[in-house]
C-alpha positions in Angstrom: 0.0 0.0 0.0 3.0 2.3 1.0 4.2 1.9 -2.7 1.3 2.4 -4.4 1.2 6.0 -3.2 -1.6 5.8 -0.9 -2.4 8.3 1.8 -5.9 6.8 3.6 -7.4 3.6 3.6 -11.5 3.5 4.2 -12.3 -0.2 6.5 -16.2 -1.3 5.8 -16.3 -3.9 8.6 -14.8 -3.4 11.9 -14.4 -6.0 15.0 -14.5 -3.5 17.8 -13.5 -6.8 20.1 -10.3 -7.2 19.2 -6.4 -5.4 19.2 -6.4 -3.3 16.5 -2.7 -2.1 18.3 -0.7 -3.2 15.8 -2.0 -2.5 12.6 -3.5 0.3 13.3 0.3 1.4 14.6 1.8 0.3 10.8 -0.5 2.0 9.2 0.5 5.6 11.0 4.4 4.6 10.7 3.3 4.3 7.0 1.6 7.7 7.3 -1.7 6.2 6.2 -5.0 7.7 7.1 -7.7 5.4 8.4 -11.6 6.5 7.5 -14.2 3.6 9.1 -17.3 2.6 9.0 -18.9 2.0 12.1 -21.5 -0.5 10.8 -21.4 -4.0 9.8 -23.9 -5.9 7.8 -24.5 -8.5 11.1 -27.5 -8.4 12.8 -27.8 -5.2 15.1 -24.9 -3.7 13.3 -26.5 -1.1 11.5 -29.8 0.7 10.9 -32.1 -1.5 8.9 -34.3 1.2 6.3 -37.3 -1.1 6.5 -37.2 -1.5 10.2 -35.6 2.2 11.6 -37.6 2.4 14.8 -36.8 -1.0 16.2 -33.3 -1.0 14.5 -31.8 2.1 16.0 -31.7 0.5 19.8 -29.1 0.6 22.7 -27.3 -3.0 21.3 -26.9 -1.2 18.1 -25.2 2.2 19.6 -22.7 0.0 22.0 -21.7 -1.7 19.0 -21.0 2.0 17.3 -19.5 3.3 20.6 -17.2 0.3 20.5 -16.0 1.0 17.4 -15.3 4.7 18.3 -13.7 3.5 21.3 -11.1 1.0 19.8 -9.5 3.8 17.2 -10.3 7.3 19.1 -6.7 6.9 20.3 -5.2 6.4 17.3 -3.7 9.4 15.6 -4.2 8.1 12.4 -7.7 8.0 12.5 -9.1 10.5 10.1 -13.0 9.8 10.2 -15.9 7.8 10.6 -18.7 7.1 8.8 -21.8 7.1 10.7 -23.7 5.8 7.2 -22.8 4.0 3.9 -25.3 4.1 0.8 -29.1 3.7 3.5 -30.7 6.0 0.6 -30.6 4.6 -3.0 -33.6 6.2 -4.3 -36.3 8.6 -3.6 -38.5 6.6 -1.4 -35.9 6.2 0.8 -35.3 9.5 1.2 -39.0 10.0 3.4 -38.3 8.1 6.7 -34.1 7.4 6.4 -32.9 10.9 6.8 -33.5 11.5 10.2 -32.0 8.6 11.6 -28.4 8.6 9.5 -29.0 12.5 11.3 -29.5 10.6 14.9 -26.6 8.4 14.6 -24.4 11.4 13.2 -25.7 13.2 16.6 -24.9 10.3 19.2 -21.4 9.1 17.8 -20.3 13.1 17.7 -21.8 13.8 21.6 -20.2 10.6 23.0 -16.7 11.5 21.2 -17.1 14.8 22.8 -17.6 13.3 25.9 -14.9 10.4 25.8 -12.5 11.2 23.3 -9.3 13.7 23.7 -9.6 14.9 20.4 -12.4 16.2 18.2 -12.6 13.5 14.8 -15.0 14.0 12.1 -18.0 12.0 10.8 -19.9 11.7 7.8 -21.9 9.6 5.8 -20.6 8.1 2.2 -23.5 8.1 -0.2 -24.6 6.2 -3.4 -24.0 8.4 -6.8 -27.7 8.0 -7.2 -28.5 11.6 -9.0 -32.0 12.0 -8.1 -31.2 11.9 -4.3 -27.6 13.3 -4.0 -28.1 16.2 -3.5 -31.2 16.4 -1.4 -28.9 13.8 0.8 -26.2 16.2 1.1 -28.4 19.0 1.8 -30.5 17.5 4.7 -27.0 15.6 6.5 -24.8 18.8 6.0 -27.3 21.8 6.9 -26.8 23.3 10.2 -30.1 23.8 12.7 -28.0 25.9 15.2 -27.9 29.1 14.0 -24.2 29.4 15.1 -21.0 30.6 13.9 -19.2 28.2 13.8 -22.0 25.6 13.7 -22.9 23.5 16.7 -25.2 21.0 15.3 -24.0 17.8 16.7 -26.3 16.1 14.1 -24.5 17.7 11.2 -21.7 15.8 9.1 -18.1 16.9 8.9 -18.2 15.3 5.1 -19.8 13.6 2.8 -18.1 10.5 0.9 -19.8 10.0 -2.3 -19.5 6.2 -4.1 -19.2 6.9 -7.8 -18.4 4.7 -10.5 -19.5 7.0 -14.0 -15.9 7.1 -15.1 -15.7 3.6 -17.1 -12.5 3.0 -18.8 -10.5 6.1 -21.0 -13.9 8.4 -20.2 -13.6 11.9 -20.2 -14.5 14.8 -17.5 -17.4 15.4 -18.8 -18.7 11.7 -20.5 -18.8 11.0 -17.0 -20.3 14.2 -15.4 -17.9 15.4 -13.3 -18.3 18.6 -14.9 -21.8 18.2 -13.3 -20.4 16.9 -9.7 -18.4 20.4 -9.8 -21.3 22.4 -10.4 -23.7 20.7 -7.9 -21.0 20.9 -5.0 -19.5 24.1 -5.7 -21.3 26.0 -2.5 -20.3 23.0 -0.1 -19.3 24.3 3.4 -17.7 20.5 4.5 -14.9 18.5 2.3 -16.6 15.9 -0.6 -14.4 13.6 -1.9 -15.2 10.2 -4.0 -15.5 7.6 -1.2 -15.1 5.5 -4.1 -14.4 5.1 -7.5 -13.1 2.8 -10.5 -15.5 1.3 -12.4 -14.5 -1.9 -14.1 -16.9 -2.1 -17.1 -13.9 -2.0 -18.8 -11.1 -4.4 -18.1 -8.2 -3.9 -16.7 -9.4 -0.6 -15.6 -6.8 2.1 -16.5 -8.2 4.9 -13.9 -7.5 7.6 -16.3 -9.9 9.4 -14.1 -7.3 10.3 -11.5 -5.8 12.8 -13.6 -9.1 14.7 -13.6 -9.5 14.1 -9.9 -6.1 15.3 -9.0 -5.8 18.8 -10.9 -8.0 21.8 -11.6 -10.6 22.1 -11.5 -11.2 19.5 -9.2 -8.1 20.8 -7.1 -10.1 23.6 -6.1 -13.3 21.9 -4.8 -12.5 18.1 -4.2 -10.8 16.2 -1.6 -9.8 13.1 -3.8 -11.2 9.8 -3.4 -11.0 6.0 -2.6 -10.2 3.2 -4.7 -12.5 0.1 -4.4 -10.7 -2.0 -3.5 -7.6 -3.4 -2.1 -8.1 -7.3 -2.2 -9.8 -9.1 -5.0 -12.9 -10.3 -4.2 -16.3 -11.9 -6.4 -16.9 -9.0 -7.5 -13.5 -8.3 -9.3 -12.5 -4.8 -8.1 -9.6 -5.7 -6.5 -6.0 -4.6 -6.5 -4.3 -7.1 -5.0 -5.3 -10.6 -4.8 -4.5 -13.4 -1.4 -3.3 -16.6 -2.7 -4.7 -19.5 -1.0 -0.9 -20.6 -0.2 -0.5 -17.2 1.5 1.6 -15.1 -1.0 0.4 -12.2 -2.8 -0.4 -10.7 -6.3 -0.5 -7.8 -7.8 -3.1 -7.4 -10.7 -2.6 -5.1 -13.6 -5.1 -3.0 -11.7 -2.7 -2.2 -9.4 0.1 -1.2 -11.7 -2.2 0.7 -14.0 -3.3 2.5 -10.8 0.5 3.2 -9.6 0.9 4.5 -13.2 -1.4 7.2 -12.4 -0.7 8.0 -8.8 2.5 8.5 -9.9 1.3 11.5 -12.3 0.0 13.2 -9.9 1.7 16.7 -8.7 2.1 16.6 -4.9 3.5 19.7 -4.3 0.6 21.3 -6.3 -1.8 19.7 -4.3 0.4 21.1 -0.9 0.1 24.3 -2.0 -3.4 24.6 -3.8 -5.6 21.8 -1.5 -9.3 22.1 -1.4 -10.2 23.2 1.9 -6.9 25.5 2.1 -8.3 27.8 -0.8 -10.9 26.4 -2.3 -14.5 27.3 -2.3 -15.3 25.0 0.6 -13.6 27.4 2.8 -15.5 30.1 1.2 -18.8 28.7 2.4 -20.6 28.8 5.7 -23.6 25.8 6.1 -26.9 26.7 4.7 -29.5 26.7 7.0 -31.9 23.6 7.3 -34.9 25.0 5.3 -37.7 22.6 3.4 -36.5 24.8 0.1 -33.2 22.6 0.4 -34.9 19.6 -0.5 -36.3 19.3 -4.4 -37.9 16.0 -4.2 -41.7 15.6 -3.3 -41.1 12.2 -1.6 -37.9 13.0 0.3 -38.3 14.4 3.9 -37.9 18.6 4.6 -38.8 18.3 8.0 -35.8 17.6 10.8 -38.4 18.1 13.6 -38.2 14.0 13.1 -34.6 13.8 13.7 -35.8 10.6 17.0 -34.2 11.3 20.4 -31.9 8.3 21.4 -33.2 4.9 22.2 -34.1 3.6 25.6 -30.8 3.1 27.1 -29.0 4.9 24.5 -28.2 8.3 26.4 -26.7 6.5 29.5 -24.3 5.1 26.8 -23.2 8.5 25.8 -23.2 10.1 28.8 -21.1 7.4 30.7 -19.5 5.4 28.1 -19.8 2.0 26.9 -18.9 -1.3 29.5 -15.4 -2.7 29.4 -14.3 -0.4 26.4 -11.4 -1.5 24.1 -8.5 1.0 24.6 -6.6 1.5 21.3 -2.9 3.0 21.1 0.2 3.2 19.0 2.9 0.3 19.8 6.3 0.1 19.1 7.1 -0.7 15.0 10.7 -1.3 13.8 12.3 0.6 10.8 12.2 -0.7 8.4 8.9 -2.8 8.7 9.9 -5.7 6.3 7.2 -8.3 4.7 6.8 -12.1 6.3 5.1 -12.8 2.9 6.0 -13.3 -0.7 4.2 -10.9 -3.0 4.4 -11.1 -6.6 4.2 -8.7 -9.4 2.2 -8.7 -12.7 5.2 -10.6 -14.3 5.0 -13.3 -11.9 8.4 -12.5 -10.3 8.8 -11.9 -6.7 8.9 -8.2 -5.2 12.2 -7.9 -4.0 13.0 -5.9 -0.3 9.1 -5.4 0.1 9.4 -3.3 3.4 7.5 -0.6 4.7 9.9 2.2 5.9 8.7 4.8 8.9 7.7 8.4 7.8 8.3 11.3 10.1 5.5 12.7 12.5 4.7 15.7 10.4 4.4 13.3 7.0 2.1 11.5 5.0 2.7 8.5 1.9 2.4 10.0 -1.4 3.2 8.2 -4.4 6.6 7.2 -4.8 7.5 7.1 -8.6 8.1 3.7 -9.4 6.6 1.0 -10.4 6.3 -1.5 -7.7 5.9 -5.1 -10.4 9.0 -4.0 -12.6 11.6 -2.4 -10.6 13.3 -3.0 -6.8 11.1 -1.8 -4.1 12.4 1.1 -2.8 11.2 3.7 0.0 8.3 5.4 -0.1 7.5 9.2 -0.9 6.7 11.1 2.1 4.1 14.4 1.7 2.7 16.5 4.1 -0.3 17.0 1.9 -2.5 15.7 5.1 -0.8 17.5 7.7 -0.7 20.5 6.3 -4.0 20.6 5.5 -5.5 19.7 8.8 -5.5 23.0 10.3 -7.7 24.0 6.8 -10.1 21.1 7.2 -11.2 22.5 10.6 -11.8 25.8 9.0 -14.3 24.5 6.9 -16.4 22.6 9.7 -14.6 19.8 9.8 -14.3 19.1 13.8 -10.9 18.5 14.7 -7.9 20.0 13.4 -6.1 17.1 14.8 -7.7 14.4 13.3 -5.1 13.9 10.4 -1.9 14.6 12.5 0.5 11.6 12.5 2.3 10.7 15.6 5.9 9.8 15.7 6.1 5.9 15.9 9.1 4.4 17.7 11.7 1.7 16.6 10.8 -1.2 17.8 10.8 -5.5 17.0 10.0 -6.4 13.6 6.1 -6.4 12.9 4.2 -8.3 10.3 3.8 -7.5 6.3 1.0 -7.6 4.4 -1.5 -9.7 6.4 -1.3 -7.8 8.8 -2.2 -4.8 7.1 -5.1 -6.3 5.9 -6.2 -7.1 9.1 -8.7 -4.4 9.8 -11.3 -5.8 7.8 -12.5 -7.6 4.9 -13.2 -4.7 2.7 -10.9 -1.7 1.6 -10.7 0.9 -0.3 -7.4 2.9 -0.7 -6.8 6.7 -2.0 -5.2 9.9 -1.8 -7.0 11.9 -0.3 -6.7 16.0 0.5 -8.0 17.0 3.5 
């Protein structure tokens, strides 16, 4: 991941039970971001839109909470996501709003209540048209009539899932030119919380160089890859052998390719919420004339109060929390697996080397199948731009600083990164 040029990863599925110590602690030696979901497709793991009242329950938030409370320590963790894709269409737009707006309210006033640090949330919609932007406009308005906003129910930012750019597309074959002009008066970083449609095989992400220069540069905050390891339905970057090795697919290199384009120190100096519009834009009010669509909601008078149970979790923390923090990771972290390239030969000297405190991965300028691995680019692209992301609403200027990790034994390669979750998206993103 480190190679590839990466700066954030985004986890779907999160076991709150267990030590997340370690890999959470290579990641931030890497200078990778983590953005996580804090629901799961199990039972009681998320909000169910056919079921909302009986979903949204006091199992449900400790679940969250635990989440929350495994990687609130980490100082690599750059978000949550309180809600991925619970409105597809219009006529889920009447009664899901007000919860995704409920669950956005309780994670922010229990981190405020048992975190150290302020750390963002927001919900990563589906690039359904007909209900983006009444989404956006009903999770991101502000209902406190302060300055800045005090709306715990509001998001920090809002992840859209879009896959419109299908092989060698163009900016505006695939609408971003549209994207750009729906966003432009956004008050909170959007970025593509994915992308890389594979219609078209191998995908060639062409898209990126859109994505990472103007005008993009002044509005966007990059976007995701989906995703990391190969699964059934073939978006993957990476593929797990069943004998434990590794293999890079043509995605991947084709994706290096383009990373490797890209003009970091442009992006330092001219990120979105540094001098873009989204600094430029205080939150609109939460009016009905926000919403266009007859059958999605304009009310937030039905934003529900926590569930029976619920507020005793927020105000006194969950039982028996799991207590993430950094450990020890030597320099350089070297691989315990064989990983291949896309000519069948062996990586050679796969290692992952430790960044400084005030630096984040960028792409590195080589191509990780063809030539020795080498170290890693460093960028500041994150941590220069965390002070900006709070000025434009995001909560904590904090959230994407990288603490200094300490030499230590040897840790694990590649399985262990992948040991967050099942599913993962990777990205550069400019926040």
């Amino acid at each position: 991941m480190q190679q590839l040029g990466i700066n954030t990863i985004r986890v779907y599925s999160i076991a709150p039970e267990i030590n997340h110590d370690e890999c959470a602690s290579i990641f931030n030696a890497a200078g990778i971001y983590m953005l996580l979901d804090v629901n799961s497709p199990l039972p009681n793991e998320s909000l169910n839109p056919g079921d909302l009242v009986d979903s949204y329950n006091s199992v449900y938030l400790q679940r969250v909470f635990g989440v929350i409370e495994s990687f609130k320590s980490y100082p690599n963790t750059l978000g949550f996501f309180s809600g991925n894709e619970d409105i597809n269409d219009s006529g889920g737009g009447e009664n899901v709003p007000p919860y995704l707006r409920a669950v956005t309210r309780d994670i922010n006033n229990y981190i405020a209540k048992h975190s150290s640090r302020s750390i963002p949330v927001g919900y990563s919609a589906a690039d359904v048209r007909e209900v983006l932007l009444d989404t956006w406009n009903y999770l991101s308005c502000d209902r406190s009539g302060t300055n800045p906003p005090s709306d715990p129910s509001r998001i920090a930012f809002y992840g859209i899932n879009s896959y419109s750019w299908c092989g060698d597309s163009s900016y505006q074959q695939a609408g971003y030119d549209v994207l750009l002009a729906d966003f432009n008066s956004t008050s909170i970083p959007v970025f593509f919380s994915e992308y890389g449609c594979n219609l078209v095989k191998p995908r060639i992400f062409t898209e990126v160089q859109s994505l990472y220069s103007p005008p993009f540069t002044g509005l966007w905050s990059g976007g995701l890859v989906y995703e990391y390891v190969e699964e059934v339905s073939d978006f993957g970057l990476v593929v797990l052998n069943a004998n434990g090795t590794a293999s890079l697919r043509t995605d991947f290199d084709n994706l290096q390719a383009q990373l490797n384009k890209i003009d970091v120190k442009q992006l330092e100096q001219a990120s979105a919420p540094a001098n873009g519009s989204v600094s430029q834009h205080l939150p609109q009010a939460c009016t009905a004339s926000l919403i266009t669509a007859s059958n999605f909601t304009n009310s937030w008078d039905g934003i529900p109060d926590p569930p029976s149970g619920g507020q005793d979790l927020i105000d006194n923390g969950i039982p028996n929390p799991p207590v993430g923090k950094l450990v020890d990771v030597s320099n350089p972290i070297k691989a315990s697996l064989a990983v291949y390239g896309t000519s069948g030969q062996p990586v050679p000297n796969l290692q992952v080397n430790v960044l400084a405190s005030d630096q984040s991965n960028a792409p590195s300028g080589k191509n990780t199948s063809d030539s020795a691995a080498g170290g890693a680019a460093s960028s500041s692209i994150a941590g220069n731009t965390a002070t900006a992301t709070s000025a434009s609403s995001t909560p904590s200027s904090t959230a994407g600083v990288k603490a200094e990790a300490v030499p230590g034994k040897e840790r694990a390669g590649m399985s262990s990164l992948m040991g967050l979750g099942a599913a993962v998206a990777v990205g550069v993103l400019i926040l």
